[in-house]
Backbone as CSV, one residue per row, in Angstrom:
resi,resn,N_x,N_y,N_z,CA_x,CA_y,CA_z,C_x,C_y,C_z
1,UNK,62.448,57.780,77.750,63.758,57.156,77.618,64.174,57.096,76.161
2,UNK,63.449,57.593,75.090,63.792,57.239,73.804,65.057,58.355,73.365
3,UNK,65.663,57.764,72.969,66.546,58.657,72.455,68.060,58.450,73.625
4,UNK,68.116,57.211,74.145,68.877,57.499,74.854,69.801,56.034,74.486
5,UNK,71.019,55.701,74.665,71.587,54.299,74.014,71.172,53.259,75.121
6,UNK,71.842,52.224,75.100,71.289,51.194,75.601,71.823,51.286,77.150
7,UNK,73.312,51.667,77.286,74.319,51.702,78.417,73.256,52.663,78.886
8,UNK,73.033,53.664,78.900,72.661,54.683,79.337,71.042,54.462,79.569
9,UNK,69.862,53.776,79.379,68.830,53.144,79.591,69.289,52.215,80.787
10,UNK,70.638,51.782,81.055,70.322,50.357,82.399,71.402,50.937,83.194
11,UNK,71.731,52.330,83.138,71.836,53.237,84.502,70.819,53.442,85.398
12,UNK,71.564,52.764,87.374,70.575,52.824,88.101,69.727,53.745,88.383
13,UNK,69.801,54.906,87.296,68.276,56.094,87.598,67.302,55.362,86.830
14,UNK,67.675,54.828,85.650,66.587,53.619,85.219,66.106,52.848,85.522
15,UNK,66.322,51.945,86.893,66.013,51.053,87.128,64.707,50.298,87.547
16,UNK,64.012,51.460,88.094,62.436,51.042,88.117,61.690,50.879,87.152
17,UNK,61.997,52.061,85.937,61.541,51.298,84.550,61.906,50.174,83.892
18,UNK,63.083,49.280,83.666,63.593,48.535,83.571,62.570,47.093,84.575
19,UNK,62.007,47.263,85.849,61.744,46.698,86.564,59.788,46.470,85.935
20,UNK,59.585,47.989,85.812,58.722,47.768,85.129,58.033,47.169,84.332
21,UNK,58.669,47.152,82.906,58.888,46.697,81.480,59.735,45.338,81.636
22,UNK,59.963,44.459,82.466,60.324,43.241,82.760,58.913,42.616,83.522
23,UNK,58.500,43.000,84.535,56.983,42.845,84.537,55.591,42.481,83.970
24,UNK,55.619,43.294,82.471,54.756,43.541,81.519,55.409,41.890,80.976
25,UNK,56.337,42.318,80.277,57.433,40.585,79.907,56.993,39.735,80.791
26,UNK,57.187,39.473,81.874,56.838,38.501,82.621,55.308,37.776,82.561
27,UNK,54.575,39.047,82.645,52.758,38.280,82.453,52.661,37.706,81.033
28,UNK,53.587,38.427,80.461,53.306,37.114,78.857,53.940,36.029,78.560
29,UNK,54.707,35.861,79.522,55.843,34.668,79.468,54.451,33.557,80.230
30,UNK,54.393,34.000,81.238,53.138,33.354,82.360,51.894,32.808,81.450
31,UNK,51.484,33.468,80.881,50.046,33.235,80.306,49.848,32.386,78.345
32,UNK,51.600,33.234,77.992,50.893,33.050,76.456,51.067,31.390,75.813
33,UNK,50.811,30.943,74.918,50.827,29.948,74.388,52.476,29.785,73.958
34,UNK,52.923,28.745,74.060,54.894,28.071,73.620,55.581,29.015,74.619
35,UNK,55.545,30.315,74.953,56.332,31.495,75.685,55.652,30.436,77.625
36,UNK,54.732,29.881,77.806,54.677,29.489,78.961,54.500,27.872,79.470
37,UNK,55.411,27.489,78.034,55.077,25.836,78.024,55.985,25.925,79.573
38,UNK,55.664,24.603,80.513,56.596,24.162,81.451,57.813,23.148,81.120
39,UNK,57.426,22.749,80.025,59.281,22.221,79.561,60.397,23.056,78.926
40,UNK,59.796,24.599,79.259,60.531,25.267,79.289,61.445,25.459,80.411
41,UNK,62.607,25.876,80.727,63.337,25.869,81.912,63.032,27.470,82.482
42,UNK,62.495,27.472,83.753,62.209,29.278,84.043,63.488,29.713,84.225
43,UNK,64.836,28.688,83.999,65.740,29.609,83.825,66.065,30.423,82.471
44,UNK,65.365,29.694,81.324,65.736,30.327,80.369,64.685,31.170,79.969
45,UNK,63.411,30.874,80.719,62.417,31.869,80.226,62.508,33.380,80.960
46,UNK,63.506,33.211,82.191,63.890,34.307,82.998,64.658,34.811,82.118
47,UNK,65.973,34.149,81.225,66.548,35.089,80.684,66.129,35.499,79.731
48,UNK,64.899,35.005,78.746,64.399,35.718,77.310,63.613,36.684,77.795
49,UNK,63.440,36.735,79.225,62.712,38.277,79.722,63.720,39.443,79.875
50,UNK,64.810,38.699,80.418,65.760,40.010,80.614,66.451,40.537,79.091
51,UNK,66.290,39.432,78.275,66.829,40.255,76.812,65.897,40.741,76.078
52,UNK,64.440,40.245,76.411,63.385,41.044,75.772,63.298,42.852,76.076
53,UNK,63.670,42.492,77.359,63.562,43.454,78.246,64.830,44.840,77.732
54,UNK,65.315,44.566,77.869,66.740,45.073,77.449,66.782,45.649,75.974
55,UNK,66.338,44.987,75.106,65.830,44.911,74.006,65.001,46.489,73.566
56,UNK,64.214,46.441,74.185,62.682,47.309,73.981,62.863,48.590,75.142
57,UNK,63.938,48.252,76.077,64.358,49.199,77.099,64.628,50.863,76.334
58,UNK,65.513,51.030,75.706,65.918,52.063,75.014,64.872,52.811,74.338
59,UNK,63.593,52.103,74.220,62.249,52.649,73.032,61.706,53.167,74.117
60,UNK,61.454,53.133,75.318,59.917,53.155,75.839,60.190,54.789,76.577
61,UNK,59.317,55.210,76.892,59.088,56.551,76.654,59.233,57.088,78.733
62,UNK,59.996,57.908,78.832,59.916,58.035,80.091,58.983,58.663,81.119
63,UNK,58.078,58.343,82.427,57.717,58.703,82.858,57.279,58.882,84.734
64,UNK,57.541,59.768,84.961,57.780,60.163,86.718,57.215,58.920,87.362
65,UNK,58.214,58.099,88.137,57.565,56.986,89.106,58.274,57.345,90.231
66,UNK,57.326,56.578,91.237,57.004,56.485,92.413,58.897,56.495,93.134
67,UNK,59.079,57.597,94.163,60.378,57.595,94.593,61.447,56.421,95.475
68,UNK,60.075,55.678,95.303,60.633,54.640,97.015,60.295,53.221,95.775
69,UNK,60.872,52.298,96.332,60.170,51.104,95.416,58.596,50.329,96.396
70,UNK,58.543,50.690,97.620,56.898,50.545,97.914,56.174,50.804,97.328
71,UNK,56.923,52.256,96.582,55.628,52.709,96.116,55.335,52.066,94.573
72,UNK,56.132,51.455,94.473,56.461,50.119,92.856,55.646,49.057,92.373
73,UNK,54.902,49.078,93.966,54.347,47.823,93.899,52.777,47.596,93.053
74,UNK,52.120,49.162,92.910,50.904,48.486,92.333,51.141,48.816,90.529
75,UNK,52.247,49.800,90.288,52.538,50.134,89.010,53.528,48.418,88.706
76,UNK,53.851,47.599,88.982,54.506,46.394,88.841,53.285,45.632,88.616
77,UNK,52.618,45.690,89.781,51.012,44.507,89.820,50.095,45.134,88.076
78,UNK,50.069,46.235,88.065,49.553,46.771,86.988,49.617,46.119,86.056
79,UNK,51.347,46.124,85.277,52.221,46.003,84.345,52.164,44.292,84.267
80,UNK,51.843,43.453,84.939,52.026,42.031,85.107,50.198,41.778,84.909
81,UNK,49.402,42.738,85.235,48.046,42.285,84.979,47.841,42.355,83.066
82,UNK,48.344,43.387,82.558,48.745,43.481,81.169,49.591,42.819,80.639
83,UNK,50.094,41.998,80.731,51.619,41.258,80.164,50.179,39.728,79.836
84,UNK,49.814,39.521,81.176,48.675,38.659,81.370,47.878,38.561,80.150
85,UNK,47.209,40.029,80.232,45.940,40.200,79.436,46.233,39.872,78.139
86,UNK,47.491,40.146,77.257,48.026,40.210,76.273,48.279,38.338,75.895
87,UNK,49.138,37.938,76.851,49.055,36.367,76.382,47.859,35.590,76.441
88,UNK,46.741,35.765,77.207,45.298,35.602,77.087,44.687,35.351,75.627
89,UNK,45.190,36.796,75.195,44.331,36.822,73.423,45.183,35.009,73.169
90,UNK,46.127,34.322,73.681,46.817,33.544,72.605,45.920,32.230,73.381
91,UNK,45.967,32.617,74.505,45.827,31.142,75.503,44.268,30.972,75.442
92,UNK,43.227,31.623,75.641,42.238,31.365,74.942,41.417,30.538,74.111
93,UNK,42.578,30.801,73.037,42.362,30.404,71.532,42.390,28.589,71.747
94,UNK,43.549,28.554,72.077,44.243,27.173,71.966,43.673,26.217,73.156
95,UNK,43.009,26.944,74.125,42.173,26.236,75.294,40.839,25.909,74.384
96,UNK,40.505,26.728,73.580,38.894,26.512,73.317,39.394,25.113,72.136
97,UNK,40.084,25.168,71.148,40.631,24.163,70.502,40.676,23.145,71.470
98,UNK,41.582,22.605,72.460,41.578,21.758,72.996,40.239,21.475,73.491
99,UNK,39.330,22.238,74.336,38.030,21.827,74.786,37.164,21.031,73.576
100,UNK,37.190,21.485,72.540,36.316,21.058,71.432,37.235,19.559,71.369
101,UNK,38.346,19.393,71.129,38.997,17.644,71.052,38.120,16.962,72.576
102,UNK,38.160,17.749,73.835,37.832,17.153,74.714,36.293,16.607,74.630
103,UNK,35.549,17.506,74.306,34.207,17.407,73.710,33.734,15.852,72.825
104,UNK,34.668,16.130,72.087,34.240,15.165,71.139,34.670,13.670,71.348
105,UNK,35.986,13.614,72.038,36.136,12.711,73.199,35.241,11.810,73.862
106,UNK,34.427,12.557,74.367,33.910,12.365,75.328,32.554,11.723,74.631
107,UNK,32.239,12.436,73.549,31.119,12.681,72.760,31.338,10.612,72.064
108,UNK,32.311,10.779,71.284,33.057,9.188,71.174,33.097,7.928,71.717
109,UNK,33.139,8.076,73.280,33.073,7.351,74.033,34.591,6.786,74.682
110,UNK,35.765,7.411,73.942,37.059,7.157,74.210,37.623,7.271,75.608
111,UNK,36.490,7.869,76.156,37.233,8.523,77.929,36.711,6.932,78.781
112,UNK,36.078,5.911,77.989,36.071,4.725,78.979,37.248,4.266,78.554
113,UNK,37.681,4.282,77.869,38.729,3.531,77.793,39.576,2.621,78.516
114,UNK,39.887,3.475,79.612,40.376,3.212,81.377,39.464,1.853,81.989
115,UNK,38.444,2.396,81.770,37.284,1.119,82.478,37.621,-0.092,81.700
116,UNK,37.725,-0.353,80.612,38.010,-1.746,80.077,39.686,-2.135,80.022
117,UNK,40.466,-1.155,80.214,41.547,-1.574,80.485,41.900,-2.513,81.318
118,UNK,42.726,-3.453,81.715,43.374,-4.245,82.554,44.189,-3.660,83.587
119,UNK,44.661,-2.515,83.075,45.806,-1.548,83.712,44.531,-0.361,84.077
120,UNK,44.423,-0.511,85.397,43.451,1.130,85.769,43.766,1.986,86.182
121,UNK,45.568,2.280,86.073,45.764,3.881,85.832,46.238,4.063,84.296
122,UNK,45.907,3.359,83.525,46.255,3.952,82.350,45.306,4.867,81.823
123,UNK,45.706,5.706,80.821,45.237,6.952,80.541,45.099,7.023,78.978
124,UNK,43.641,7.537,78.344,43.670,7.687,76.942,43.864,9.326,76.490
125,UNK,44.645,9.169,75.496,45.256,10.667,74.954,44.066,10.653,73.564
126,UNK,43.101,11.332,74.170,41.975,12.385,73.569,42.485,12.848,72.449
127,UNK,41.191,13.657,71.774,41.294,14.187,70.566,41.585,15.775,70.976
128,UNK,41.348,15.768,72.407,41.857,17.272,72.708,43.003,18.086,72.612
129,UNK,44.305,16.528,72.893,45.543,16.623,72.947,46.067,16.705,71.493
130,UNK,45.513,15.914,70.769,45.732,16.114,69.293,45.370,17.586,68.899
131,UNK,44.158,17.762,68.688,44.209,19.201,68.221,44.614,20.108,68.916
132,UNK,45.043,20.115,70.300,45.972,21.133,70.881,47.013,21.561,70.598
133,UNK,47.670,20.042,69.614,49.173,20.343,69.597,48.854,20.816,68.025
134,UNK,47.801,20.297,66.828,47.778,21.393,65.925,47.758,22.660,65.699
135,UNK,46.683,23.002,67.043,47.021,24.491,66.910,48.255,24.789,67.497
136,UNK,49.103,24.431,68.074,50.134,24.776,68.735,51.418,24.870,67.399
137,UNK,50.933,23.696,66.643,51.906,23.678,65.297,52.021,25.239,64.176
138,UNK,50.233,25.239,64.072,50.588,25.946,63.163,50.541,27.451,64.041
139,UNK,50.333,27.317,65.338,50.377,29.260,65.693,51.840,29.432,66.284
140,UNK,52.897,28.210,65.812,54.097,28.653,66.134,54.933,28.521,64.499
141,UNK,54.112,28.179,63.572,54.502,28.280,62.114,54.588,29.323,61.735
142,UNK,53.177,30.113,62.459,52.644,31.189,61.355,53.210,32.563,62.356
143,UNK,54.258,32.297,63.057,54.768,33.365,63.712,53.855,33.662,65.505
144,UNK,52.960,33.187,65.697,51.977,33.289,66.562,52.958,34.335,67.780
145,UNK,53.306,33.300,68.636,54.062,33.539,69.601,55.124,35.029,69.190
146,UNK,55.697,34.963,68.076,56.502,36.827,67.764,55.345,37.600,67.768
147,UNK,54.094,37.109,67.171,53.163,38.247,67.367,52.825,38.501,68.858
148,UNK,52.635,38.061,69.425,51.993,38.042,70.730,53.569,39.339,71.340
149,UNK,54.779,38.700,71.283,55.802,39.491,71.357,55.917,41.493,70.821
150,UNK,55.350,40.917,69.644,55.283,41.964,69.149,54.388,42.763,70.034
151,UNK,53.019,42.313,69.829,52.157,43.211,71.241,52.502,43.873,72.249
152,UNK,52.835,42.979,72.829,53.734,43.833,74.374,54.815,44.838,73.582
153,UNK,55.769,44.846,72.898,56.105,46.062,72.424,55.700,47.312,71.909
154,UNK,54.871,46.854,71.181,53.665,47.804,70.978,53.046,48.628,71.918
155,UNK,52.793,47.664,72.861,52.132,48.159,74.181,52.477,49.225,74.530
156,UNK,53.922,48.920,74.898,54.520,49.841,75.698,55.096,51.259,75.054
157,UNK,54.121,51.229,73.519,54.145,52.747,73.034,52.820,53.382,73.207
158,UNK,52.015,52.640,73.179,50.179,52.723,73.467,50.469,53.240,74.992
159,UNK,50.439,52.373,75.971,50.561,52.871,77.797,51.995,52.526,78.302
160,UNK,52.601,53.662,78.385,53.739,53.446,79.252,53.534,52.867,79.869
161,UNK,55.186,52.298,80.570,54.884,51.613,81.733,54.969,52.639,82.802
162,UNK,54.205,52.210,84.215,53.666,52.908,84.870,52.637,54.248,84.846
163,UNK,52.214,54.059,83.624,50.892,54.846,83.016,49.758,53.863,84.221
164,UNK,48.472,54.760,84.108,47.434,54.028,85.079,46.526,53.461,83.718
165,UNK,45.675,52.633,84.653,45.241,51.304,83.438,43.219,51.610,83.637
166,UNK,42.607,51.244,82.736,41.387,51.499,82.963,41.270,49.970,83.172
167,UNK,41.103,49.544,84.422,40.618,48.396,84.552,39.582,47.797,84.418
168,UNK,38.075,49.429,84.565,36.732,48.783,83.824,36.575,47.723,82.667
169,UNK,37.485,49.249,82.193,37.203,48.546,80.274,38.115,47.024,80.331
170,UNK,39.450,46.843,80.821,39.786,45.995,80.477,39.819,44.655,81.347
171,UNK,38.954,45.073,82.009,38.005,43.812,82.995,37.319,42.934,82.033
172,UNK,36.411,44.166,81.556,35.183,43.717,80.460,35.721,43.067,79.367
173,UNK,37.229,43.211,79.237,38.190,42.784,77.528,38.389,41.689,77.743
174,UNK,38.873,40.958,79.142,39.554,39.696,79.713,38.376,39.058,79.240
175,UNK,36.920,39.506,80.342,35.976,38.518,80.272,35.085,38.000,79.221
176,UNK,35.340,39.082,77.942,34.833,38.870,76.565,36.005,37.725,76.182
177,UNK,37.485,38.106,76.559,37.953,36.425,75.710,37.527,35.203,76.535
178,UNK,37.235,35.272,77.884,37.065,34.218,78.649,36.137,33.527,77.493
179,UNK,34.691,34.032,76.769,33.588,33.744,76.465,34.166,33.167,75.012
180,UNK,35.007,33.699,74.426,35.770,32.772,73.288,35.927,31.682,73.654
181,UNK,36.578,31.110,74.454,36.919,29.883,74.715,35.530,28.627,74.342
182,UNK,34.469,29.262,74.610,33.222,28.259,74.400,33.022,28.957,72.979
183,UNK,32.920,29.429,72.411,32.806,29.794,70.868,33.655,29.125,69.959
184,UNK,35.143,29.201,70.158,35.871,28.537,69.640,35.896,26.646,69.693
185,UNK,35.221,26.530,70.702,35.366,25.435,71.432,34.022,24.610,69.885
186,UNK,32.841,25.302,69.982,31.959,25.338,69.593,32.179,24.626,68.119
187,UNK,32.970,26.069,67.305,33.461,25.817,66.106,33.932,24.486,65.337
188,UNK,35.079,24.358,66.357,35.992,23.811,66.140,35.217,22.154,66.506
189,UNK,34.353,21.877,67.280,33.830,20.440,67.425,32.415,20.039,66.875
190,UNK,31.862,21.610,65.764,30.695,21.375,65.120,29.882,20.246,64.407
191,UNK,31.715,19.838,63.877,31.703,18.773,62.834,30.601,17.235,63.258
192,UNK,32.094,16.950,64.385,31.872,15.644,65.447,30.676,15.579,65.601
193,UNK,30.137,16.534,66.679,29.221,16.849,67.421,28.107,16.640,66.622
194,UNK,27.745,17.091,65.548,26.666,16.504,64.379,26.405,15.740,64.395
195,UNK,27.584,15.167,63.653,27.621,13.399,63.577,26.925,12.327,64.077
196,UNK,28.311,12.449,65.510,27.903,11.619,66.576,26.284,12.077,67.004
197,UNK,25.733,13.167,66.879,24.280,13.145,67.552,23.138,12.530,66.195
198,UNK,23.917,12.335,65.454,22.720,12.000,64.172,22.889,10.446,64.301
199,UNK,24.274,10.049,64.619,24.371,8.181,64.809,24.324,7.632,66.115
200,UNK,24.112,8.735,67.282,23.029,8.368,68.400,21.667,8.042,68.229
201,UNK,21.225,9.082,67.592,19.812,9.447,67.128,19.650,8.312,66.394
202,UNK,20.162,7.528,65.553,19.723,6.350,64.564,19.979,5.408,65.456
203,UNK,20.660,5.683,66.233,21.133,3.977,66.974,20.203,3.510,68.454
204,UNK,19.604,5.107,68.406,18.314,4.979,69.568,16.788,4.652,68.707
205,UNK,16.778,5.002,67.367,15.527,4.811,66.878,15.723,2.999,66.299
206,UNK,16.961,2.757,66.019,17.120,1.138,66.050,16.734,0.340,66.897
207,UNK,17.731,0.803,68.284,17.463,-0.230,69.390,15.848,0.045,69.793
208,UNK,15.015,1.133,69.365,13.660,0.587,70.290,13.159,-0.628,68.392
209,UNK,13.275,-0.624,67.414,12.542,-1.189,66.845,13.329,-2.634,66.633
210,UNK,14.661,-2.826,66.960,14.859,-4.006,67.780,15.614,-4.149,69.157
211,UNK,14.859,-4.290,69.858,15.295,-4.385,71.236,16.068,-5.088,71.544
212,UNK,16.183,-6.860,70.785,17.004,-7.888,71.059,18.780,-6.858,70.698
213,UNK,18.514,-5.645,70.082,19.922,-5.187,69.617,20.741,-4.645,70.837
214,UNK,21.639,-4.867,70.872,23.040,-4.507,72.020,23.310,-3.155,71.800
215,UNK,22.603,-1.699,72.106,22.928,-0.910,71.546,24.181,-0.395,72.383
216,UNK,24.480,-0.773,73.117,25.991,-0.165,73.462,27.467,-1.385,73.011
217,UNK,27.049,-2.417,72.630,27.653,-3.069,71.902,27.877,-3.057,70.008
218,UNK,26.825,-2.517,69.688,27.118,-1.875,67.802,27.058,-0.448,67.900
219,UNK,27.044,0.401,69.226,27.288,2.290,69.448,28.474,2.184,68.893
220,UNK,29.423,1.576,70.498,30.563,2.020,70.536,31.889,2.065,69.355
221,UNK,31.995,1.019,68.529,33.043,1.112,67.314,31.879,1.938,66.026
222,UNK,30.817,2.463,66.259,29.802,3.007,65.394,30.611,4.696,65.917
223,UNK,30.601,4.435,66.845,30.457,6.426,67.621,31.871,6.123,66.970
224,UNK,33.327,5.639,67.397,34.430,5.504,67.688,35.650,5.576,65.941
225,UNK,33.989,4.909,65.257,34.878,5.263,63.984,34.440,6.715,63.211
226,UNK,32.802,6.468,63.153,32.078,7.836,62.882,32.998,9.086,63.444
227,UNK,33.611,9.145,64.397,34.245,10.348,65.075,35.920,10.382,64.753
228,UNK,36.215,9.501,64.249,37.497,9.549,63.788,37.351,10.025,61.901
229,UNK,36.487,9.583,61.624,36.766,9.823,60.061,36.315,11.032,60.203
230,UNK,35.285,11.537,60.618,34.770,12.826,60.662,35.951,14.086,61.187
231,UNK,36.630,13.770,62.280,37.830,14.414,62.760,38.872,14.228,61.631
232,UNK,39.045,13.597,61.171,39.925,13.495,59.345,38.998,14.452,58.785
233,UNK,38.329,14.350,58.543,37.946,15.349,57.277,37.514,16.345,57.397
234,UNK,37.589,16.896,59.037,37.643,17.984,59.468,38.490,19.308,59.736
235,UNK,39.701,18.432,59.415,40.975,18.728,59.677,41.456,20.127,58.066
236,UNK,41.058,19.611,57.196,41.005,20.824,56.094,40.404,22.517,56.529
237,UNK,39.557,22.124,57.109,38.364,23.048,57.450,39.209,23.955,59.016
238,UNK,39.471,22.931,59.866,40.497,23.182,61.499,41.323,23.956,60.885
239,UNK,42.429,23.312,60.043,43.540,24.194,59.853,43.349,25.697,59.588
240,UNK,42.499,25.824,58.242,42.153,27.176,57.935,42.051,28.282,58.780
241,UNK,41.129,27.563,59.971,40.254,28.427,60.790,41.345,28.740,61.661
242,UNK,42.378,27.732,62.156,43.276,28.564,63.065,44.133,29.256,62.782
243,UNK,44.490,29.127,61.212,45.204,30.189,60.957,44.874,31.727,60.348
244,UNK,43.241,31.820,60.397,42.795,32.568,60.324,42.599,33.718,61.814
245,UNK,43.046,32.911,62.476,43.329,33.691,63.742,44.648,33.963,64.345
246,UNK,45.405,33.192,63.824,46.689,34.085,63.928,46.731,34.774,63.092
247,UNK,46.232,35.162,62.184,46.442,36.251,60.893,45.856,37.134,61.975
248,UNK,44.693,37.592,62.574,43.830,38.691,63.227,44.464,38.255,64.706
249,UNK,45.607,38.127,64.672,45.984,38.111,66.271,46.767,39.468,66.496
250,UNK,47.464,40.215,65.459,47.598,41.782,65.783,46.645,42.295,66.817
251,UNK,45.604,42.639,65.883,44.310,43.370,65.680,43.762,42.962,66.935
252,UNK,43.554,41.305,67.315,43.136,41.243,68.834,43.961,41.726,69.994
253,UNK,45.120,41.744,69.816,45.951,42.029,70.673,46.160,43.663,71.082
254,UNK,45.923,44.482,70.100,45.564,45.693,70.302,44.347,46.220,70.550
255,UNK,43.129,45.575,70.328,42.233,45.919,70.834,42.143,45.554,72.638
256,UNK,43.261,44.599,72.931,43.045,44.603,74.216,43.672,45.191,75.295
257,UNK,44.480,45.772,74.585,45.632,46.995,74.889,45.032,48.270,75.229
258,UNK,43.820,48.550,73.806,43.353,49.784,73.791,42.127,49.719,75.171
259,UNK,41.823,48.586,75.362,40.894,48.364,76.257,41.725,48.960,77.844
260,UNK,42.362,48.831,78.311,43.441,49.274,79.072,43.561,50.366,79.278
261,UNK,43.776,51.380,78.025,44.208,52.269,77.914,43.239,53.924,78.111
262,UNK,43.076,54.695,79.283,42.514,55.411,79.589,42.355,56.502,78.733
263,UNK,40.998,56.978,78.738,41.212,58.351,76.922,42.296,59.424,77.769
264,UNK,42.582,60.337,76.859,43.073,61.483,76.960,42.767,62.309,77.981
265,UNK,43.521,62.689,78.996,43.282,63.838,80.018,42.681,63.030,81.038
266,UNK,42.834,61.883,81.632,43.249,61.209,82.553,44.259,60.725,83.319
């Protein structure tokens, strides 16, 4: 289709590509980080697909599809498993961040919270939610979300749409980021996690050498502050690191593309 104007790209001989390449759009709207918040309206996230779409329509390169639209259906399922794979590299990231706040949470002792409340559906907002929305700050500062955009355009010069997909390889690509999520998770709650196990560790070698001691009565504002100052002064170290991954969020995003992408003479 390159080389052709825009009017002339969303003539109905186009239209299955068009259907296509709205598809691919769609799995990244679904999956990626800010592109699939739900206080988004899917009416407007429907229409930043159709202008994405529209957009990138005129670039993408033409190739023989299926005559009937039945036959649409697994080159569509394809194109939406990749749109997927692509917002993944983002959603990942920002899940394993949040797990590590949840971690340390938990690690804190903040998730009773509820139990001593008066009110027992009230709910405590974790350290997960906090650093979720940091990374959410700075991977929509540092362009995050256009990159992820950018990808899928990209894409669709790497594998046409309705090109066939190596699903081995990019089986194996999904389930290598799945395994980020606990790495990142890891990282990112190293700090806490120290801590709190070194002022367990003292507060268990206390209570046996005095027993008369309340050790869940001098733990809890022990764990509760220990894990807050430590999460402060962790926060120098957090920032860096996540924006060290939106810097290499190209680079991931094409490697998971290329994972997809069947060699030559297939």
């Amino acid at each position: 289709m390159n080389g052709l104007s825009l009017v002339q790209a969303l003539a109905p001989a186009h239209w299955p590509m068009l259907v296509l390449v709205s598809a691919r759009m769609i799995g990244l709207m679904i999956a990626a980080p800010l592109w699939s918040f739900a206080s988004i309206p899917r009416s407007i996230r429907g229409a930043l697909v159709i202008v994405f779409t529209v957009i990138v329509l005129p670039t993408v390169q033409e190739r023989p599809l299926p005559p009937d639209f039945i036959g649409l259906v697994v080159p569509v399922a394809s194109e939406l498993i990749l749109g997927l794979a692509i917002g993944l590299v983002g959603a990942v990231f920002t899940a394993g961040v949040g797990l590590a706040g949840e971690v340390a949470t938990l690690q804190m002792g903040l998730n009773l919270g509820p139990s001593f409340s008066p009110m027992s559906e009230a709910t405590v907002t974790g350290l997960g939610d906090l650093q979720t929305m940091l990374a959410m700050v700075i991977y929509a500062t540092l362009g995050g979300h256009l990159i992820l955009l950018a990808g899928v355009a990209d894409s669709l010069r790497v594998i046409p749409p309705g090109s066939a997909l190596d699903f081995g390889e990019g089986g194996r690509a999904i389930v290598a980021l799945g395994g980020t999520v606990f790495t990142v998770a890891v990282r990112a709650a190293a700090p806490i996690i120290a801590a709190l196990l070194l002022a367990n560790l003292g507060l268990a070698i206390l209570s046996k050498a005095v027993p008369q001691l309340n050790a869940m009565a001098v733990g809890f504002p022990i764990t509760i502050g220990l894990g807050f100052v430590v999460f402060g002064a962790s926060l120098p170290y957090l920032g860096p690191y996540i924006g060290q991954w939106v810097g290499g969020l190209h680079g991931s995003v094409g490697g998971v593309v290329q994972s997809f992408s069947l060699p030559a003479g297939h």
